[in-house]
C-alpha positions in Angstrom: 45.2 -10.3 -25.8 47.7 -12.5 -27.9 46.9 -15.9 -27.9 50.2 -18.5 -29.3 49.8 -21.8 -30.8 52.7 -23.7 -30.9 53.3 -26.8 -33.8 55.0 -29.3 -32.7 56.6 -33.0 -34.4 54.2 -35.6 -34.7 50.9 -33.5 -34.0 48.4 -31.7 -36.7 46.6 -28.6 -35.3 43.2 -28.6 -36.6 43.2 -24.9 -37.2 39.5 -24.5 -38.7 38.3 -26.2 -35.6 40.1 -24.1 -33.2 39.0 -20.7 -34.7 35.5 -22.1 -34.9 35.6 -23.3 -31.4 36.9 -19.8 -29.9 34.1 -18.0 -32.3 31.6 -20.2 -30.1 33.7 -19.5 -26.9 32.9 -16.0 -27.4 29.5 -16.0 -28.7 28.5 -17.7 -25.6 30.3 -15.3 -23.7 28.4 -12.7 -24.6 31.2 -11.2 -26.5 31.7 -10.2 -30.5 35.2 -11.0 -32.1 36.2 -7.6 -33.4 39.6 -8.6 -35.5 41.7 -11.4 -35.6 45.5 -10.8 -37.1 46.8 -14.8 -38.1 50.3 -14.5 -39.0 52.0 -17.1 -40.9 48.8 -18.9 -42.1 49.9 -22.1 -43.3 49.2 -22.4 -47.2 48.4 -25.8 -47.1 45.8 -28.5 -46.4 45.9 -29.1 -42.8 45.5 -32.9 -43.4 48.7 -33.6 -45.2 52.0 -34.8 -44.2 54.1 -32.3 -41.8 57.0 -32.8 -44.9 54.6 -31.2 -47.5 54.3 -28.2 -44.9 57.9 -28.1 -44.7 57.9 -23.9 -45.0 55.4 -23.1 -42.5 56.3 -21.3 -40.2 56.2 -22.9 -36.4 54.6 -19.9 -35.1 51.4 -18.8 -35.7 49.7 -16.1 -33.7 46.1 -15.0 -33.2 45.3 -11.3 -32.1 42.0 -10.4 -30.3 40.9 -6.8 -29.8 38.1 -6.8 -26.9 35.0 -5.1 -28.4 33.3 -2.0 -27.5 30.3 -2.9 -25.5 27.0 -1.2 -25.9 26.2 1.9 -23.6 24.0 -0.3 -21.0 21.0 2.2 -21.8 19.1 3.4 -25.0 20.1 6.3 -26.4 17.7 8.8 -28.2 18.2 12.2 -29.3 16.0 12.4 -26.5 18.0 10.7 -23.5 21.5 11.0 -25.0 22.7 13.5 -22.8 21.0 11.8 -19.6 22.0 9.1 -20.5 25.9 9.8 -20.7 25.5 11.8 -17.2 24.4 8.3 -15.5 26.3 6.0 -17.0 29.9 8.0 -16.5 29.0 9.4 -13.2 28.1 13.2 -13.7 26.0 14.5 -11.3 23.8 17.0 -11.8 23.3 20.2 -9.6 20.7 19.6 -6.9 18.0 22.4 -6.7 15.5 22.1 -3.3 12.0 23.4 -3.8 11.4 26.9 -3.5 14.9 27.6 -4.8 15.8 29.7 -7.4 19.2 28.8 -9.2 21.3 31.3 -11.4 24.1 29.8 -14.6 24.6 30.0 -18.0 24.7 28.2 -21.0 28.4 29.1 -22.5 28.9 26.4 -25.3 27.0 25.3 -28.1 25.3 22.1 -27.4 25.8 22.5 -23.5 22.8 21.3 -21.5 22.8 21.8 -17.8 21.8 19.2 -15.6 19.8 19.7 -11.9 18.5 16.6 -9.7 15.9 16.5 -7.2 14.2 13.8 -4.8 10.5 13.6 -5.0 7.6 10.9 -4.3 4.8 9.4 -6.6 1.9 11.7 -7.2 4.0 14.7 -6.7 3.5 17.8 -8.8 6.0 20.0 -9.6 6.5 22.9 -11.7 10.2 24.1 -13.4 10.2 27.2 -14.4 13.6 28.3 -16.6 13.9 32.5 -17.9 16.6 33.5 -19.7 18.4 37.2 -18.1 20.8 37.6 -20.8 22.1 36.6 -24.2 20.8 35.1 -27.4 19.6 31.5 -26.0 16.1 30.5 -25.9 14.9 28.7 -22.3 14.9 25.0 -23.0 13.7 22.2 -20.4 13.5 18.9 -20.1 11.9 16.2 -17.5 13.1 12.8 -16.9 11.8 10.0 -14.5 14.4 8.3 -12.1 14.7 5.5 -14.6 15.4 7.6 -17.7 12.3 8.5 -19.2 11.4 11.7 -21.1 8.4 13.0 -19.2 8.1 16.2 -20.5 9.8 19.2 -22.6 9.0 22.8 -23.0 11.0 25.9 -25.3 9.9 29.1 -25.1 11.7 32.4 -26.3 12.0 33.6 -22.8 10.8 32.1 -19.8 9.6 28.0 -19.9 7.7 26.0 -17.7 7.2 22.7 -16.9 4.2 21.4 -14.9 3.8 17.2 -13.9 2.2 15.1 -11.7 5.2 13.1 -11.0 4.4 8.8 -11.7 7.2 7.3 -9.1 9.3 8.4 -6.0 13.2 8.9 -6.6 15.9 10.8 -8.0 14.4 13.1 -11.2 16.3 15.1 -13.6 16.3 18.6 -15.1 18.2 19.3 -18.5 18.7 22.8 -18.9 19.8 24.0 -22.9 19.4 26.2 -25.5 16.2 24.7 -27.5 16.2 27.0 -30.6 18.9 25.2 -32.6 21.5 24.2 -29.9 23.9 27.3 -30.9 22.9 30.4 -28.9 24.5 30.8 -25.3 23.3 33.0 -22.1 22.7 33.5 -18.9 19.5 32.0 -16.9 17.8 31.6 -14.1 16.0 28.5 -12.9 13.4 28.1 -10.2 11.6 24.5 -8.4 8.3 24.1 -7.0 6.6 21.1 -5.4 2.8 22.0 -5.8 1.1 19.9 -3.1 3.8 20.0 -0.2 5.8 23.1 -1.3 9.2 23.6 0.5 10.4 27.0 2.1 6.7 28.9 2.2 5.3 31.9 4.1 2.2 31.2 6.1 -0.6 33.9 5.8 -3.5 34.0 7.6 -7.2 35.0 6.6 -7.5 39.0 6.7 -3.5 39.6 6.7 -1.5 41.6 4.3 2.1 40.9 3.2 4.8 42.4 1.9 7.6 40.7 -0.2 9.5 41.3 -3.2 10.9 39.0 -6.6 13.8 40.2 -6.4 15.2 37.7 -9.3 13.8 36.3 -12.8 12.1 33.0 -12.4 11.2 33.4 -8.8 8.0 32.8 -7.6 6.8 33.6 -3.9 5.0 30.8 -1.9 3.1 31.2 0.3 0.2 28.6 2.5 -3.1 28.8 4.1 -5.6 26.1 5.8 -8.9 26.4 4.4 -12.5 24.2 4.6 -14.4 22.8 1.6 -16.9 25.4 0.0 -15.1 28.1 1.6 -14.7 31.6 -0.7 -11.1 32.9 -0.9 -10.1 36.0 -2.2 -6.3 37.0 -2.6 -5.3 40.4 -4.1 -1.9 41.1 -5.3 -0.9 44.7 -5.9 2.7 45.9 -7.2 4.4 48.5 -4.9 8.1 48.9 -6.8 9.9 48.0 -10.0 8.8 46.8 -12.9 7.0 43.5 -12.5 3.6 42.7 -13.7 1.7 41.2 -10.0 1.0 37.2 -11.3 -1.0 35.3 -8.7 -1.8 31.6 -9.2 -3.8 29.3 -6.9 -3.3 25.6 -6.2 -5.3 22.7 -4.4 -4.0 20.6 -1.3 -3.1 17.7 -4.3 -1.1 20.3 -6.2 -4.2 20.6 -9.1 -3.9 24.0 -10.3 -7.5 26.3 -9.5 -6.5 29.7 -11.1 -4.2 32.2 -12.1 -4.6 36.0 -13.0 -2.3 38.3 -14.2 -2.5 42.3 -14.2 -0.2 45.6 -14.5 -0.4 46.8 -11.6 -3.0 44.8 -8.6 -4.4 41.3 -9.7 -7.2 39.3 -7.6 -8.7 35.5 -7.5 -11.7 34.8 -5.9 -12.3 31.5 -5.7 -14.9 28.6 -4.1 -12.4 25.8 -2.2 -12.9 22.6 -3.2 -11.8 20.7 -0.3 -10.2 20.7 3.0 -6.6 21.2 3.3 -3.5 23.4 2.9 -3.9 25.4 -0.1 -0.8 26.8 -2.0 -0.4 30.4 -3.9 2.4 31.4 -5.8 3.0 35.2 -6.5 5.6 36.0 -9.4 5.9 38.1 -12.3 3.7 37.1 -14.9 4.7 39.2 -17.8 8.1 38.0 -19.1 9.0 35.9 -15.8 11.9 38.6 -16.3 10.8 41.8 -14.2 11.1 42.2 -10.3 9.6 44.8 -7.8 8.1 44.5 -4.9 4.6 44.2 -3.5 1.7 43.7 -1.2 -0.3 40.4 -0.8 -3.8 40.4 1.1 -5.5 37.1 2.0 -9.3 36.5 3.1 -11.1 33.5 3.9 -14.5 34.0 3.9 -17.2 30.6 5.4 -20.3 30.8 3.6 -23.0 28.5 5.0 -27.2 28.7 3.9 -28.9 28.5 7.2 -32.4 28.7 8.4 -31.8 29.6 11.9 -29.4 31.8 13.7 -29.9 30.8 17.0 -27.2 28.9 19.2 -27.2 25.7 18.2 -29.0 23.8 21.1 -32.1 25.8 20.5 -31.7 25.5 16.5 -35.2 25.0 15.2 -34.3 25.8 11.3 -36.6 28.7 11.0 -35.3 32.7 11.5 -38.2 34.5 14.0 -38.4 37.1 16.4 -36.3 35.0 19.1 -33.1 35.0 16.5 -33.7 38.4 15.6 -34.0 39.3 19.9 -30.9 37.3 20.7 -28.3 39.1 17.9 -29.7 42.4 18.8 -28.3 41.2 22.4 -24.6 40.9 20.5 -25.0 44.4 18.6 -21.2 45.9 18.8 -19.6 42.2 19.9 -17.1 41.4 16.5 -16.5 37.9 16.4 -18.6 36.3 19.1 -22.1 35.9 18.0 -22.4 31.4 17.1 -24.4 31.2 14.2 -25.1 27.1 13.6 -22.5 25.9 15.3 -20.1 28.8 13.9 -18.6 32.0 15.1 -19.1 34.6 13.3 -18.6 38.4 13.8 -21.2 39.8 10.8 -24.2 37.8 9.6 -24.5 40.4 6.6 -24.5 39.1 3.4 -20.5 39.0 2.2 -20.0 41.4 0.2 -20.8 44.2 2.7 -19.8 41.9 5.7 -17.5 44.3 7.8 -17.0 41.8 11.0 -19.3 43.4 13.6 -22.7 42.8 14.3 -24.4 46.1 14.3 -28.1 47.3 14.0 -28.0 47.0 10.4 -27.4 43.3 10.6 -30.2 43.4 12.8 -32.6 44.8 10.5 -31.7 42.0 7.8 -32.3 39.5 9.8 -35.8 40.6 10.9 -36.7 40.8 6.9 -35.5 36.4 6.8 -38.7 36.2 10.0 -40.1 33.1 8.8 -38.3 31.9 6.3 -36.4 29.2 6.5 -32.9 28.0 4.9 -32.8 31.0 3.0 -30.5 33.2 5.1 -26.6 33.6 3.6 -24.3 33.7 6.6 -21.4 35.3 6.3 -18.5 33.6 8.6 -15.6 35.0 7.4 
């Protein structure tokens, strides 16, 4: 902007004033006064006679370059890159959960940037594995507002696990985190923990087959389960060259266990709570290897009860009329009510086989008498 001050006969121009009062003009404006070019600067003293000033030029001219203002966010080393993506409108990639994404980092200094919509109290886990090239897997979490949450590096394959603090839009920086040089290939996978998107259902006593057929990928997969009940899942490689990985997580998304094994890999676990319960099946050697392979599931109820009996004649004590009565359901799987229950095998678990038979029988008639000390297996 050029700004012209005209001198005219009969009138002084208080320049000093002038340039002090645009100086406040723009500090009040919020505004910084980056150069000013005065041309033809009158040599002297404002105050005296216009004949003294005979030489000045009539024109003087003030030039005002508009200042740079400050990005409207702070920038870290941290948040530079985020940063930059909000404030001149680059989107990022959106990944759902359950999806595994493939790209590449191709430039030095490149990060790659993936989105997502989640709610407060979410947990979610990010999992990044390099599949070729020199880079190592870099991640990095921010909060819809900008904040770092979390970062990982690891040679290979990275994860990130959070308990997310708001609901909204988060971000995923994807980079080489060795020393920003080294390029590759990658693949890049999303989980939400406590409501996961895009799982298989499996039921108790059911066996699956499925593959990983990419690095990074994990399977899902949910069941519905009852506090203080005893799950066991077994995992066992059938193809390829993946090591079976088997994690287990809680209806809030709170991790429980994980095993990992060459070739067939098993929790067992006591349930916290009621709820769905999530497992995630994957590699769990490099995060790199795929195959294929079986997953089993059984639920097993596991109650301490004195009495066997149906429960409207329940008197808390095992004797000869609960003994009489399951020798009535010998050969019946499944249909024998044991407090309240159904059960198929009141055998202790580990040789429960989900028929009453004579056997069962037999152990119950050694519990005559004793009461609350009877392990029911429900399962």
């Amino acid at each position: 902007m050029v700004m012209e001050f005209k001198k005219t006969r009969g009138r002084r121009m208080k320049l000093v004033a002038l340039i002090t009062a645009m100086m406040v003009l723009f500090f009040v404006s919020g505004t910084n006064l980056v150069k000013a070019t005065i041309l033809d600067v009158p040599t002297g003293d404002c105050r005296k006679s216009q004949a003294a000033n005979a030489a000045v030029t009539q024109r003087t001219y003030y030039e005002y370059v508009t200042p740079v203002m400050p990005l409207p966010l702070a920038i870290d080393k941290n948040q530079k890159a985020l940063s930059e993506s909000l404030l001149f409108g680059v989107t990022g990639t959106p990944i759902n959960f359950g999806q595994t994404l493939s790209a590449s980092i191709d430039m030095a200094a490149e990060m790659d940037t993936y989105t997502f919509s989640a709610n407060t109290n979410d947990t979610v886990l990010i999992r990044m594995t390099k599949t070729s090239g020199t880079l190592w897997p870099g991640i990095r979490l921010f909060a819809p507002d900008g904040t770092e949450l979390d970062q990982q590096c690891a040679p290979t394959t990275v994860e990130i696990s959070y308990v997310l603090p708001s609901s909204g839009i988060y971000t995923i920086l994807a980079y080489d985190c060795f020393n920003g040089n080294y390029t590759g290939s990658y693949n890049i996978y999303l989980q939400r923990l406590n409501a996961p998107g895009d799982p298989t259902p499996i039921s108790s006593g059911q066996t699956l087959s499925a593959s990983i057929d990419m690095a990074a990928e994990m399977d899902t997969y949910t069941f519905s389960a009852n506090t203080n009940d005893t799950v066991l899942i077994r995992m066992t490689k059938t193809s390829g060259t993946l090591w079976p990985g088997i994690r287990l997580f809680a209806p809030d998304g709170t991790e429980l266990d994980q095993q990992c094994a060459p070739t067939t890999v098993e929790i067992s676990y006591v349930l916290p709570s009621t709820g769905i319960y999530t497992i995630l099946a994957c590699d769990c050697w490099s995060g790199s290897n795929t195959g294929t392979y079986n997953i089993y599931l059984s639920i097993i109820t596991v109650g301490i009860c004195g009495d066997v009996a149906p429960c409207p004649t329940s008197d808390g004590v095992v004797n000869m009329g609960d003994v009489v009565l399951l020798l009535n359901y010998v050969g019946h799987p499944g249909e024998y009510e044991l407090c309240c229950e159904w059960c198929g095998d009141v055998a202790p678990c580990p040789t429960s086989d989900g028929v009453i038979n004579m056997g069962d029988v037999v152990l119950l008639l050694n519990y005559v008498g004793h009461p609350g000390q009877y392990e029911l297996c429900c399962g």
